[in-house]
KEVEX-284671 format. One record per residue (C-alpha): y, x, z. Coordinates in steps of 0.25 Angstrom, whole numbers, padded with zeros to 4 digits, always signed. Each point is the difference from the previous one (the first is absolute). Layout:
<recs>
YXZ;...
</recs>
This chain:
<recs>
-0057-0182-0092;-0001+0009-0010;+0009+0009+0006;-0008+0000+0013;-0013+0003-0008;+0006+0011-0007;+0005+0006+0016;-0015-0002+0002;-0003+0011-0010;+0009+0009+0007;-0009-0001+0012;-0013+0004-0009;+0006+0010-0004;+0005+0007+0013;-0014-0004+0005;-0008+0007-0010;+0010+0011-0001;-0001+0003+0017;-0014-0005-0002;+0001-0011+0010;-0006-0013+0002;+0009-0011-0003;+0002-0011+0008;+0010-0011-0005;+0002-0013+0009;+0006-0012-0009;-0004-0009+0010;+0011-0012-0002;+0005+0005-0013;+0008-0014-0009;-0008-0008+0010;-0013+0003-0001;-0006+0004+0012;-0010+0010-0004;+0010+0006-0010;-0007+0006-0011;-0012-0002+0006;+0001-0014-0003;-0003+0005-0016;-0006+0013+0001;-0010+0008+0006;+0004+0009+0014;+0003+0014-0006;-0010+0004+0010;-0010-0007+0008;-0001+0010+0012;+0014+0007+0001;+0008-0012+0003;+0008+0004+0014;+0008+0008+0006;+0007+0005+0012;+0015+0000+0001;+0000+0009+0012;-0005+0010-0011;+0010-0003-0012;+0008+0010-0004;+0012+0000-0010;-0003+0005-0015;-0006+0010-0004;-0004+0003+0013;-0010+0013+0004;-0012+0004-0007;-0007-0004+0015;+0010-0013+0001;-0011-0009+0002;+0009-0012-0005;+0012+0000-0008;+0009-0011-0006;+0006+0000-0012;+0013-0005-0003;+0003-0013-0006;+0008+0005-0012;-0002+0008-0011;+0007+0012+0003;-0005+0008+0010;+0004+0013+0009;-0007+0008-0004;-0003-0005-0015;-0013+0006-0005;-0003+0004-0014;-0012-0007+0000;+0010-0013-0001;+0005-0005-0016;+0000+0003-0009;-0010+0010+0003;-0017+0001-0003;-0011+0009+0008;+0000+0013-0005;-0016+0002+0000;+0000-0013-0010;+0013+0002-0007;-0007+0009-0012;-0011-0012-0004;+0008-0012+0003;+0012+0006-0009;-0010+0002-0011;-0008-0013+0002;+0013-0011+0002;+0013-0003-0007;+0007-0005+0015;-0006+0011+0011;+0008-0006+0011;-0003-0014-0002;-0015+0002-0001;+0002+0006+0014;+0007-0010+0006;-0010-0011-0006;-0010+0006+0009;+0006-0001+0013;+0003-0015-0005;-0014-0002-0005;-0007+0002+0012;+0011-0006+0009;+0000-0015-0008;-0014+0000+0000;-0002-0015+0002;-0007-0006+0010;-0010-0013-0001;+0011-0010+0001;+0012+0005-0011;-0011+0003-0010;-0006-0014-0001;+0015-0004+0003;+0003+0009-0012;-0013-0003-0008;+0003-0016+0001;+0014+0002-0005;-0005+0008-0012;-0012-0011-0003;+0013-0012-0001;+0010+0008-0004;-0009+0005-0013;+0004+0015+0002;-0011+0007-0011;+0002+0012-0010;+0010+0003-0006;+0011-0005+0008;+0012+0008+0001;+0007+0001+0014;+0015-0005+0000;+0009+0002+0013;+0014-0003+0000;+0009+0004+0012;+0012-0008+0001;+0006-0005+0011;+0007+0009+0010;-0004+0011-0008;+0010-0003-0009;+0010+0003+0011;-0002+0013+0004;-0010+0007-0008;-0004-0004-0014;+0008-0008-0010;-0005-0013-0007;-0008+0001-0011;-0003-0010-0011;-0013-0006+0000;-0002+0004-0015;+0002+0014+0001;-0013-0001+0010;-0006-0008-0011;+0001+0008-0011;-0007+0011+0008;-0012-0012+0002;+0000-0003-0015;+0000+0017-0003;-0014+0000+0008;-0007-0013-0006;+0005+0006-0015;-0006+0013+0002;-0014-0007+0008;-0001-0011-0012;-0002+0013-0010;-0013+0004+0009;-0005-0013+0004;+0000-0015-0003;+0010-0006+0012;-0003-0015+0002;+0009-0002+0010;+0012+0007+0003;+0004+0000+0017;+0009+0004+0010;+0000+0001+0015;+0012-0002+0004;+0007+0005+0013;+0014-0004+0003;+0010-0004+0010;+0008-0010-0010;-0007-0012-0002;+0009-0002-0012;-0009+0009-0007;-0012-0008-0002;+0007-0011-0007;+0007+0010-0008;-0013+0007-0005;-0007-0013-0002;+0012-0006-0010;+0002+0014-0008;-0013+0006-0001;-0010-0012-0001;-0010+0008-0007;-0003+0007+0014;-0009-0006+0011;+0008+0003+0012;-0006+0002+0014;+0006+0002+0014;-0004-0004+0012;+0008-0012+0006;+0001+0004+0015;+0006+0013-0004;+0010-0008-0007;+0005-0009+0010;-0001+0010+0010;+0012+0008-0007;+0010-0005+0008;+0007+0008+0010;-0002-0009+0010;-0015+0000-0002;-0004+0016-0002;-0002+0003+0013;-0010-0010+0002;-0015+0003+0002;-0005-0006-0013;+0011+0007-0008;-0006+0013+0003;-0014-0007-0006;+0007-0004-0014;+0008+0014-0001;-0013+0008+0002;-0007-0009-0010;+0011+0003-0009;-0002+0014+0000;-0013-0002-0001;-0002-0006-0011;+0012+0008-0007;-0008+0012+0002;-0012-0006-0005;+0006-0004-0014;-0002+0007-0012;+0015+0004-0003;+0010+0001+0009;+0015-0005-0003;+0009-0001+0013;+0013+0009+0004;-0002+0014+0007;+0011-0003+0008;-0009-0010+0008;-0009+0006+0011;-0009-0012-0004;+0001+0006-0014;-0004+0015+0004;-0011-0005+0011;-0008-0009-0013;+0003+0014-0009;-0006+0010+0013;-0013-0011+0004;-0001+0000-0015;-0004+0014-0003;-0011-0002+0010;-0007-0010-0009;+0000+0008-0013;-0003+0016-0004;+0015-0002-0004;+0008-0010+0000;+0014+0006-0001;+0003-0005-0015;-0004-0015+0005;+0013-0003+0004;+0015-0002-0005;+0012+0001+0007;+0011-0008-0004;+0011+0008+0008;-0004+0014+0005;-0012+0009+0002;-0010+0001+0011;+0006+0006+0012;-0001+0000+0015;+0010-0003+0012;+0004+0012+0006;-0008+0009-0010;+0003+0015+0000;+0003+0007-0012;-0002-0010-0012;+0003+0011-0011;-0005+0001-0013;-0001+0013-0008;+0002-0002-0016;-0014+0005-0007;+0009-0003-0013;+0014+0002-0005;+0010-0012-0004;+0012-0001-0006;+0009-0011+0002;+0000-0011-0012;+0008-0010+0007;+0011+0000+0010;-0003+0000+0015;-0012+0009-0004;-0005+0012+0007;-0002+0014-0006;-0013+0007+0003;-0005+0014-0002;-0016+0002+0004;-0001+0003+0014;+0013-0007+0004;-0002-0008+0015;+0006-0011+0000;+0004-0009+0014;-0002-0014+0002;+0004-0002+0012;+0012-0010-0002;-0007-0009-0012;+0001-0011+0008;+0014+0000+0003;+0001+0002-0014;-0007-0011-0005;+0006-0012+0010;+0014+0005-0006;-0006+0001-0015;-0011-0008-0003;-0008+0003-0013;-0012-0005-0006;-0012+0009+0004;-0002+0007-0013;-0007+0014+0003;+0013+0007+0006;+0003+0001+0013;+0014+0005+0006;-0001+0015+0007;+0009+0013+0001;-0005+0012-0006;+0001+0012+0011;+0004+0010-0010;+0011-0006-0006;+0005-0009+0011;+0001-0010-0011;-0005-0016+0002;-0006-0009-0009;-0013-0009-0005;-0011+0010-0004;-0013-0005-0008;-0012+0000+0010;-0010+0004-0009;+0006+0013-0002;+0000+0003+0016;-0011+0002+0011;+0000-0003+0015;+0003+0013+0008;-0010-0003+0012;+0001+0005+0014;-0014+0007+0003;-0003-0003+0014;-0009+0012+0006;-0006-0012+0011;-0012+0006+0006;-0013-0007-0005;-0008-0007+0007;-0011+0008-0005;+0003+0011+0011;-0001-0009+0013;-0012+0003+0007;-0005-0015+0005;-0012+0005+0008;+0012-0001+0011;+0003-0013-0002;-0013-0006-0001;
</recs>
């Protein structure tokens, strides 16, 4: 599901970039028969049909009255406006104003399209009353499962933890902290007896349909989609996010969160790699400092080096180490790989030079 929400971002963006109305039909989708109406609002409330007869492949004319876009990721023609890329006539402020560009961008296109409808927020806002969910609580998402087959490796419960236990420590310096919670999100149920035996001194909440609905046999189901969009949620509502990038549930709660805060990019930790996005374009870094290698498996740096990240996830499945401000890339000049600190580095950004909306002249459309 959280792959399909993340392809659903993909037809924002070509719809903003061509400047198109978006009509999505989900009608049916994991047995709900009004798809993601069932939970949200329409994306429009006048363009909501279409005609086949006037469907044209992607990307169509400029007069293609209709076109359809692919139902992957990776279309022919790709534009530039796709990831990692930001609008060029917004890149300067945006740059200036927020520590994650790109995931503030995509938070948008999230924001407005989970805007719940009468039915999930009471849903949602009945399961925050029982469950106790109130500041601070820190959201928790564990990905296990069949993730641990193909992309991701497991992770001990107390290297999340100590990430958990790092954000009430630093908050306890500010504030008095009555109670500390967590919101957990997982697809092992083993967790919850595992928190509840080693870390007592924390009130654990989760919801108990999103639980029992984990196993494979029940995800498709129509009520599964209701506790995995309450999950995120209420993951993206928390006051610190602790989870794995290498979840799309992970990266949608870090995206949604960015819309709830002026900058919420330092309110998460990743406990295996850094924010990234499925068939993103790009993801360089250029080195604002130099490093030298203390350690071995380190990568040497000289200031404006660019260094490629494109295999990190490879990497990481094969070597798995704690998240501890290093990530794994190859330095373009040198041709040399190695773990290179973050802080030392900046995200080198596509600029899309998108049209803006600004110009279109809408006494034609009224």
């Amino acid at each position: 599901m959280g792959s399909h929400l993340h392809h659903l971002s993909y037809c924002f963006l070509a719809s903003y970039g061509t400047q198109r109305t978006l009509i999505l039909n989900t009608k049916g989708y994991n047995g709900n028969p009004e798809g993601l109406e069932t939970f949200f609002l329409p994306l429009s409330e006048t363009c909501t049909s279409y005609s086949k007869s006037q469907m044209v492949p992607w990307p169509g004319k400029e007069d293609s009255l209709v076109v359809y876009f692919p139902d992957w990721d990776r279309p022919n023609p790709r534009p530039k406006y796709f990831p990692k890329s930001i609008p060029k006539d917004i890149s300067e402020r945006l740059m200036r104003l927020h520590g994650d560009p790109f995931a503030w961008w995509i938070g948008q296109f999230f924001k407005y399209a989970l805007r719940r409808n009468k039915d999930f927020q009471n849903y949602t806002d009945n399961l925050a009353r029982e469950m106790g969910y109130e500041s601070p609580v820190v959201g928790l998402q564990i990905r296990r499962s069949d993730k641990l087959q193909r992309e991701a490796i497991y992770i001990d419960l107390s290297v999340y933890m100590e990430e958990v236990d790092g954000f009430y420590k630093e908050l306890e310096l500010r504030q008095t902290v009555a109670q500390r919670r967590i919101f957990l999100a997982t697809d092992d149920p083993e967790v919850i007896p595992e928190i509840k035996k080693k870390y007592p001194e924390y009130k654990l909440l989760y919801n108990p349909g999103s639980v029992d609905s984990t196993r494979k046999s029940q995800r498709k189901k129509g009520p599964s989609v209701q506790y995995f969009l309450a999950d995120v949620y209420f993951l993206a509502r928390s006051d610190y996010l602790v989870c794995g990038m290498t979840s799309n549930i992970c990266r949608l709660s870090y995206e949604l969160m960015q819309t709830l805060h002026a900058d919420a990019s330092a309110r998460v930790s990743s406990v295996d790699r850094d924010y990234y996005f499925h068939f993103e374009v790009g993801n360089v870094v250029k080195a604002r400092f130099p490093h030298k290698p203390r350690r071995t498996g380190e990568l040497e740096m000289q200031e404006g080096d660019v260094v490629d990240r494109k295999d990190v996830l490879s990497r990481f499945s094969k070597h798995p180490s704690k998240n501890n401000g290093f990530q794994w890339g190859t330095n373009t000049r040198t041709k040399k790989s190695g773990y290179y600190p973050v802080y030392k580095t900046v995200e080198i950004l596509e600029k899309a030079n998108v049209q803006s909306f600004e110009r279109i002249d809408r006494s034609k459309t009224e």
